[in-house]
C-alpha positions in Angstrom: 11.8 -6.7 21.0 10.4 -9.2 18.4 13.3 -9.5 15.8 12.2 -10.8 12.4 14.9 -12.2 9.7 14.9 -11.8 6.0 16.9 -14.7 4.9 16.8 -16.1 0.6 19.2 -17.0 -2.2 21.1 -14.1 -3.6 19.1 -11.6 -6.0 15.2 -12.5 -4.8 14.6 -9.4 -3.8 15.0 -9.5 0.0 17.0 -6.1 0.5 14.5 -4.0 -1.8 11.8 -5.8 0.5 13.8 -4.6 3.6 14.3 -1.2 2.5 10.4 -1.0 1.5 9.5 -2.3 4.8 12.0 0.5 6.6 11.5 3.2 4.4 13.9 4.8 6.3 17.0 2.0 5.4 19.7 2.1 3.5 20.2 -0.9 2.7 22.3 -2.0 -0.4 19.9 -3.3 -2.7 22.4 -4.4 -6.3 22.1 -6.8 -9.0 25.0 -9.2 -8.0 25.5 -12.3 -5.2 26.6 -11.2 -1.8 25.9 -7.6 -1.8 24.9 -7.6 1.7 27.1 -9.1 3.8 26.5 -7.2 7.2 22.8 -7.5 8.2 20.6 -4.4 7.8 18.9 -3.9 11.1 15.4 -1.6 10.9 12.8 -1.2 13.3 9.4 -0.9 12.3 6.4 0.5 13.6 3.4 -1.8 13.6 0.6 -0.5 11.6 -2.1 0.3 14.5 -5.7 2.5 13.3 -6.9 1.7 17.4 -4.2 3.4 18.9 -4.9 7.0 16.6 -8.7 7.0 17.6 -7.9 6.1 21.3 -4.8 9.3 21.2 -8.1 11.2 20.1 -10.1 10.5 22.6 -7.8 10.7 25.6 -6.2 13.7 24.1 -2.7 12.0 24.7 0.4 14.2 23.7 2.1 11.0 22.0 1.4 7.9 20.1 3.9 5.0 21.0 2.7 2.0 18.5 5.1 -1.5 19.3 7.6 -2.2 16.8 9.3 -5.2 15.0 13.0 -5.1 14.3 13.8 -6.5 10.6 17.0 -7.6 10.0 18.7 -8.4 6.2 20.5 -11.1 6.2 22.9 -11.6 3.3 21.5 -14.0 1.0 22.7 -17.9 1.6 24.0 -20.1 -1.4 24.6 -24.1 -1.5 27.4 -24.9 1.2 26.6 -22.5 3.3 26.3 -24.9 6.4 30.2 -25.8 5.3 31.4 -21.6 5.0 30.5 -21.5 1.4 29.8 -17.4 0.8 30.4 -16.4 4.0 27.9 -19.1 5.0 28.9 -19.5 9.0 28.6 -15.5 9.5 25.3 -15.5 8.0 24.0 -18.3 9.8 25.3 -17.1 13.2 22.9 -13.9 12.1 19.7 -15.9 11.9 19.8 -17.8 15.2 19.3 -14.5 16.7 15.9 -13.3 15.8 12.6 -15.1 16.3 10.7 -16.2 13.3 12.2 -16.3 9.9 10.7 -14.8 6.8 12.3 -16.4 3.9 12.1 -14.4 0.4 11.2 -16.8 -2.4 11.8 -15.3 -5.9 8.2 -15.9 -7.5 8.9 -13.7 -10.7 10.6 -14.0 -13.8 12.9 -10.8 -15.2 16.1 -11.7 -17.5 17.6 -8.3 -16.7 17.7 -9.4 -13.1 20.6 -12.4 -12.2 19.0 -15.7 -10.7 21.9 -17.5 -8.6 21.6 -20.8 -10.0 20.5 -19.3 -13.7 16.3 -19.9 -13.3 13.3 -19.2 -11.6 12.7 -22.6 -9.3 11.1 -21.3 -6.1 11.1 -25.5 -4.8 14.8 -26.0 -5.7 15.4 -22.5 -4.3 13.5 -23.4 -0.5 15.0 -27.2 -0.8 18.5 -25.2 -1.4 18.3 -22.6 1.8 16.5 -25.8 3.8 19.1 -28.2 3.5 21.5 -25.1 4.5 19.8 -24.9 7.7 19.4 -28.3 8.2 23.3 -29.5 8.1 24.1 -26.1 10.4 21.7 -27.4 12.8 22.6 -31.2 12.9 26.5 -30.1 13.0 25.4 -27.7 16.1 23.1 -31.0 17.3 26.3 -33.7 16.5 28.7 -31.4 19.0 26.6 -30.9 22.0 25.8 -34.7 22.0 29.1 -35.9 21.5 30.3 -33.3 25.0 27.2 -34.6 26.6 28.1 -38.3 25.9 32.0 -37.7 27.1 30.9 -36.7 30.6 31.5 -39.5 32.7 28.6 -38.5 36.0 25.8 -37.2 33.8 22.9 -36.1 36.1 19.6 -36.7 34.9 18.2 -33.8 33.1 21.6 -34.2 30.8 20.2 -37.8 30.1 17.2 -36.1 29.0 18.9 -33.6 26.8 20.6 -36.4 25.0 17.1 -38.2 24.6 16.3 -34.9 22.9 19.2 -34.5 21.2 19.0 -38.0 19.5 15.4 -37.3 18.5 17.0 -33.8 16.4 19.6 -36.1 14.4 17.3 -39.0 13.7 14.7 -35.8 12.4 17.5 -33.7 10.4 18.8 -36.6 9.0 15.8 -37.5 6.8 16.1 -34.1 5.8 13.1 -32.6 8.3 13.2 -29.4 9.9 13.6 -29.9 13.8 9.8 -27.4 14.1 8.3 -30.8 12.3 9.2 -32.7 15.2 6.6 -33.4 18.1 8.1 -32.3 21.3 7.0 -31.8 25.2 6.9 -29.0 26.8 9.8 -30.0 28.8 11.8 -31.3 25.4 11.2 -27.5 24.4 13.0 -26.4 27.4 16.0 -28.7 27.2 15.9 -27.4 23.0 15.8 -23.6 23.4 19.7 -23.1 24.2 20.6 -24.7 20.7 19.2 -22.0 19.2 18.1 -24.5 16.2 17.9 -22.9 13.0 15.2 -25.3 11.8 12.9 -24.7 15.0 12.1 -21.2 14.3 9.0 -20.7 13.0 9.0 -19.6 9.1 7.0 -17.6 7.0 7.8 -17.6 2.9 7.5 -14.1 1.9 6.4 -15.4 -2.1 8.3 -11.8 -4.1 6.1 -11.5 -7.3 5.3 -9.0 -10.0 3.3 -6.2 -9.6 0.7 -7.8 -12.3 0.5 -11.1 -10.3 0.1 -9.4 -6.9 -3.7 -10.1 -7.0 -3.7 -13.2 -7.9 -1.6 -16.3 -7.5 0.9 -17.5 -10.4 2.0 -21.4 -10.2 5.3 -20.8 -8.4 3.1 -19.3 -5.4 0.5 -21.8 -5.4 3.9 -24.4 -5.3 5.5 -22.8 -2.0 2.1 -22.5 -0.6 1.6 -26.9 -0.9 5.2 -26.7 0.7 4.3 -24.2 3.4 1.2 -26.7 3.6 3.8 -29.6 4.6 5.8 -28.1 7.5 4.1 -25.9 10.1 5.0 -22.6 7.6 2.9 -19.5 6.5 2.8 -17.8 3.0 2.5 -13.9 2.2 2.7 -12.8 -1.3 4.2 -9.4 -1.9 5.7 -7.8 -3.7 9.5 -5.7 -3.3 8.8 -3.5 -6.1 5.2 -2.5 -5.1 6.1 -1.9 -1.6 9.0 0.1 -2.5 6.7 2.5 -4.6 5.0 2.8 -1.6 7.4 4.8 0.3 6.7 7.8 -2.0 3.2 8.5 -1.8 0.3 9.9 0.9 -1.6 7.0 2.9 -4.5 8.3 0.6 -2.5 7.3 -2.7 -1.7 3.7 -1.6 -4.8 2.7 -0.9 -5.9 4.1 -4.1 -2.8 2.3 -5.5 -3.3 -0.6 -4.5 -6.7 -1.1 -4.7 -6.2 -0.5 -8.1 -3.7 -3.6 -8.3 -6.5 -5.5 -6.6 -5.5 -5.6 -3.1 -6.4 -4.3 0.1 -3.1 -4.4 2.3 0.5 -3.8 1.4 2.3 -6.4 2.2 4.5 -4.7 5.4 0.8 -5.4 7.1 0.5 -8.7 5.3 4.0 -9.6 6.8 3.2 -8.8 10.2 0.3 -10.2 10.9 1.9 -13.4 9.8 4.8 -12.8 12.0 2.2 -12.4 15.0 0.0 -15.4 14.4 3.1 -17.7 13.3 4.5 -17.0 17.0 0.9 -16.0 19.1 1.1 -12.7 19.8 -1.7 -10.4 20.9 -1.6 -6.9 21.6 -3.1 -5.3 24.9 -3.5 -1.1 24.8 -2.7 1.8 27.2 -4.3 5.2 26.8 -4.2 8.5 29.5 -3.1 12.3 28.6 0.8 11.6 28.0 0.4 8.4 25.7 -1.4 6.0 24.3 0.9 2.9 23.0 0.7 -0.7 22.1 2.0 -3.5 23.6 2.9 -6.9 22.6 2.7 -10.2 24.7 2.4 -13.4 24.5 -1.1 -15.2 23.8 -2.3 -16.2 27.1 -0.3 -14.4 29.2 -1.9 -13.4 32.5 -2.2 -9.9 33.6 0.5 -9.4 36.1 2.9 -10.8 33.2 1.4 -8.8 31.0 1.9 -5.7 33.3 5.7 -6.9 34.0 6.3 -5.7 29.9 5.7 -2.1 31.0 8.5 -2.6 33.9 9.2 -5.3 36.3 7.8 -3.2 39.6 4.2 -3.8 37.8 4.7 -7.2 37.9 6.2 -7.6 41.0 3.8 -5.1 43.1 0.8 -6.2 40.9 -2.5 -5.4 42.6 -5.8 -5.6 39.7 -6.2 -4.8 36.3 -9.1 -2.3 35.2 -9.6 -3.7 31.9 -12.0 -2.4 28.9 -12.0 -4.0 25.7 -11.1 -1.9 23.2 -14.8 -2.0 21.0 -16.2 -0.9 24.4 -14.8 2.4 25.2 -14.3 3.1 21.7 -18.6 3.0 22.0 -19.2 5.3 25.1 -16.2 7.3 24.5 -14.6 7.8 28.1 -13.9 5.8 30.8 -16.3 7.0 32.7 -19.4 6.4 30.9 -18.0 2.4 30.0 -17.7 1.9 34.4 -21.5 3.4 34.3 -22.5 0.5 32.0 -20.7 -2.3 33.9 -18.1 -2.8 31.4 -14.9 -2.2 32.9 -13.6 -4.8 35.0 -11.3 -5.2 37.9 -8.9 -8.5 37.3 -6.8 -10.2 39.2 -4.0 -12.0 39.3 -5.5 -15.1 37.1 -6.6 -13.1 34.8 -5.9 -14.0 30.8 -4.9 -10.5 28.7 -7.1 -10.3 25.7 -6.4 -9.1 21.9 -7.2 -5.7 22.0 -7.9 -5.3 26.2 -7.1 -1.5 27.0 -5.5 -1.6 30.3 -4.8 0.5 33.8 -2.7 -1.1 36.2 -2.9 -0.9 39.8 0.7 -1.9 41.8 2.2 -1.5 44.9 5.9 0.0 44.3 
């Protein structure tokens, strides 16, 4: 499952953002440093109007959307990399999930505490970067050094340390290893370090609810960093999407419409999260269920099927494959095959955003 973590100072907001984002959370959300120290784990559905009207018309008994797990991860303060409040825990947390969305305080309120006494949304990313950074050239620093001790070192541990030696010259000018230009093959010999710095960030800019609409000059200064290293930029705000959780699906368009914006930011969030990592989404549909599921972009269709269950995979045989748009149009199956628009696919097949799909396997 794609696992998203909510990383930031202390006090910008990222637990009322989790628990707005789960509405069913309980995470602690309190005006003081270090209030979360376990991570909050929520899974959330992703928002999905295709799969409701495709339930509808095959008269499925269930709607199964796919889901993104958020996880709150307490918030980091300067020394982290070296322990400093409960920095090494918190840092172990993050190399777990896959992209990082990293809550930048974008708002200024006196009754709330800022960590280092201002508003400074560049001090605050430089602060959490440079965290990351020494975590991941210490992690870099120890492999190399075993590598280097290993008297017979075959050839692909040659090629690590080539890799490795690439990270420290990188980190050590104080660049995130994801600014780095690697190979395929580099990215291979990278993946088990688990580098903090690799993982693909989105800043989640936390404003008021009067600057939603628009953007203030600490958003418009995280989106020229953003701009600088391979990083995407949401604004939302906690508040907004906490207020949220109370009303119909009626009320918050109505609500927020009337703030001058057309999504809340939970859907704002994840198609960042998607895009940031290329995602697409391929649909099934029949009498039990019709559910959404999430693969890679250009993924072929026997790897696509193998995300239901490895048999599919294994025993694949053809895809019959309808876009979405197109049975949506002629309302059954049956009528889309009269007009020539679903298709068998085979093996070489690439799955398309939005294909609505019935494999055929051999068990």
């Amino acid at each position: 499952m794609l696992k998203a973590g909510i990383v930031g100072l202390p006090n910008v907001g990222k637990s009322t953002l989790f628990n707005a984002l789960v509405a069913n959370a309980k995470a602690d959300a309190a005006n003081f440093p270090f209030c979360t120290i376990e991570p909050n784990v929520g899974l959330v559905s992703v928002p999905d109007k295709r799969l409701e009207i495709l339930a509808e018309l095959s008269k499925s008994e269930k709607i199964l959307p796919t889901r993104i797990e958020f996880v709150d991860i307490a918030g980091l303060v300067k020394g982290a990399a070296q322990g400093e409040g409960l920095g090494n825990q918190f840092l172990a947390n993050i190399r777990e999930v896959d992209a990082i969305v990293h809550v930048v305080r974008c708002f200024d309120n006196d009754d709330i505490i800022h960590v280092s006494g201002s508003v400074n949304p560049m001090r605050d990313i430089e602060t959490i970067n440079l965290e990351l950074i020494l975590a991941d050239l210490s992690q870099v620093e120890k492999r190399l050094n075993r590598l280097k001790k290993q008297k017979n070192s075959q050839k692909e541990e040659q090629e690590e340390i080539s890799v490795l030696e690439k990270f420290i010259i990188q980190l050590n000018q104080g660049m995130p290893a994801r600014d780095l230009e690697l190979t395929e093959e580099e990215k291979i010999l990278a993946k088990p370090l688990e580098l903090l710095t690799l993982k693909p960030v989105i800043y989640a800019t936390n404003v008021s609810e009067d600057d939603l609409s628009s953007e203030n000059n600490w958003v418009k200064e995280v989106k020229k960093i953003a701009s600088t290293s391979h990083a995407k930029v949401v604004v939302v705000s906690a508040q907004v999407e906490s207020e949220l959780i109370e009303i119909s699906d009626e009320e918050k368009l109505e609500f927020l419409n009337a703030l001058g914006v057309n999504e809340s930011g939970l859907k704002l969030l994840i198609k960042a999260v998607y895009d940031l990592l290329g995602l697409r989404t391929y649909l099934t549909t029949g009498p039990k269920e019709t559910r959404a599921w999430t693969i890679h972009a250009g993924m072929k269709a026997p790897q696509a099927a193998g995300v239901i269950h490895s048999d599919f995979e294994k025993g694949f045989i053809r895809a019959e494959t309808v876009s979405y748009e197109d049975l949506v149009s002629y309302k059954t199956i049956t009528l889309a095959k009269e007009q020539g628009l679903v298709r068998s696919e085979g093996k070489d097949y690439i799955v398309q955003e939005g294909d609505v799909i019935l494999f055929r396997f051999n068990v």
